[in-house]
N, C-alpha and C positions, 0 to 999 in steps of 0.2 A: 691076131691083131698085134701088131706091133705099136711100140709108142719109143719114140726117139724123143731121150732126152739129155744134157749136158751131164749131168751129175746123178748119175743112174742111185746111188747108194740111197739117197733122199728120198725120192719118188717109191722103192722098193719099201722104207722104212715105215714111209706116210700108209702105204698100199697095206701093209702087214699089219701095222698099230692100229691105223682106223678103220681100214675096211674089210678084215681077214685075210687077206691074202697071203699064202704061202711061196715061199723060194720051191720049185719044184725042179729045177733044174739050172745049172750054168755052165757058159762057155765062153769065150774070148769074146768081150763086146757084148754080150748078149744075158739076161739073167730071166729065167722062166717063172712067173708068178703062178697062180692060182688059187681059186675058192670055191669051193664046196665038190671038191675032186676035180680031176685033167679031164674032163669030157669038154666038146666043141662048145663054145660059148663062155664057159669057164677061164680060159688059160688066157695071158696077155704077156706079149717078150716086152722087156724093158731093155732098151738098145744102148748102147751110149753114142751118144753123139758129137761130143768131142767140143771143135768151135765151130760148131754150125750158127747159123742162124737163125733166129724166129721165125715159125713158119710164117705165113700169110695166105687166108683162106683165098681159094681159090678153084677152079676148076682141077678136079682128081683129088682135094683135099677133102681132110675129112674135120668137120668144125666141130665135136665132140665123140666124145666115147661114152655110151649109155649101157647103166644096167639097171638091173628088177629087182627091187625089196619088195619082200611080201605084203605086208599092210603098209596105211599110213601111220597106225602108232610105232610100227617099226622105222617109219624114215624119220618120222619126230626125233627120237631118239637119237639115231644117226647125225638129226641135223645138227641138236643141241651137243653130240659129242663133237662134231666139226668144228662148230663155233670155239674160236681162240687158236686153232689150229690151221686155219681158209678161213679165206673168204667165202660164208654160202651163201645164195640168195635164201629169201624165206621160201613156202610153197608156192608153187604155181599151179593154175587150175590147168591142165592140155586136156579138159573136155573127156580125153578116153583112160587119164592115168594122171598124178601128180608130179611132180617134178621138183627138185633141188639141184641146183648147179655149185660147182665149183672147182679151183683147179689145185692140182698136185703140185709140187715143191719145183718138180718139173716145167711148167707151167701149160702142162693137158688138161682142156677142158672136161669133167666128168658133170654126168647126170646121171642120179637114182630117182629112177621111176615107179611109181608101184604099178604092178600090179591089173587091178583092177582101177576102175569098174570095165574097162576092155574096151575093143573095140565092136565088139557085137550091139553096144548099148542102146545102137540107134538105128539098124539097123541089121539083117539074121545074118549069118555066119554065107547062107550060100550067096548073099548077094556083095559080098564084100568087097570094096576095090571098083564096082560098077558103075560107080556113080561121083560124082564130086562131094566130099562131105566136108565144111569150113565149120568152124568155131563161131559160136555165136556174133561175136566181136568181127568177124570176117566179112558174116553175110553180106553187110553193106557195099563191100568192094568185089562180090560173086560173078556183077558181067566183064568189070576189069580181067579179074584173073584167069576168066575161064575164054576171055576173049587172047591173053598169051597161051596159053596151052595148045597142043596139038590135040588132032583128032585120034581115039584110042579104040579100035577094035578089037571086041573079045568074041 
């Protein structure tokens, strides 16, 4: 995962102070972070971007960057260490995991997710993906959404 940003020094510093992230590697333009070791999922290049512009979400963009805290008393934590340093939202319920948003000095949207309770909660692990599952909050608008969707054969 790459994340291109103006002022790469900031984003690296916010990345390391608040979230642990390590400098694991650098090169021209480019600075390798990582947390809790280099293995896939771990690592993120922080690119420099010069005078680019603001992205603007769109098709092949990607509208955040997420990861996993273990509990919710650990993103508590987290959130209350954020605060004065981002913007966070408070929690959000996403029905399969919790969420806090907020963006780096950069201005890349991140979310920490916990965890659990997972996505098994509501239904078993082999039927996963089978079926349409909305949020409470959604159901209401179920024949709308499912009436844009294509047909999905598994």
């Amino acid at each position: 995962m790459s994340l291109e940003v103006r002022e790469p020094r900031r984003t690296v510093e916010f990345m390391r102070d608040m979230l642990g992230f390590e400098v694991v590697n650098e090169m021209e333009g480019r600075i390798r972070v990582a947390v809790n070791g280099d293995g896939p999922g771990k690592v993120m290049d922080i690119v420099h971007a010069g005078d680019s512009g603001w992205a603007k979400n769109g098709l092949g963009t990607v509208h955040h960057v997420a990861m996993a805290i273990g509990t919710e008393d650990e993103q508590l934590k987290l959130r209350n260490e954020l605060v004065g340093h981002a913007q966070v939202t408070p929690v959000r319920d996403r029905q399969y995991f919790q969420s806090i948003y907020f963006r780096e000095p950069g201005g890349v949207l991140f979310e920490v997710a916990t965890v659990a309770p997972g996505f098994p909660v509501d239904e078993p692990v082999a039927e996963l993906g089978r079926g349409l599952k909305l949020p409470p909050w959604e159901e209401p608008n179920r024949t709308e959404i499912e009436a844009q969707l294509p047909n999905v054969r598994y």
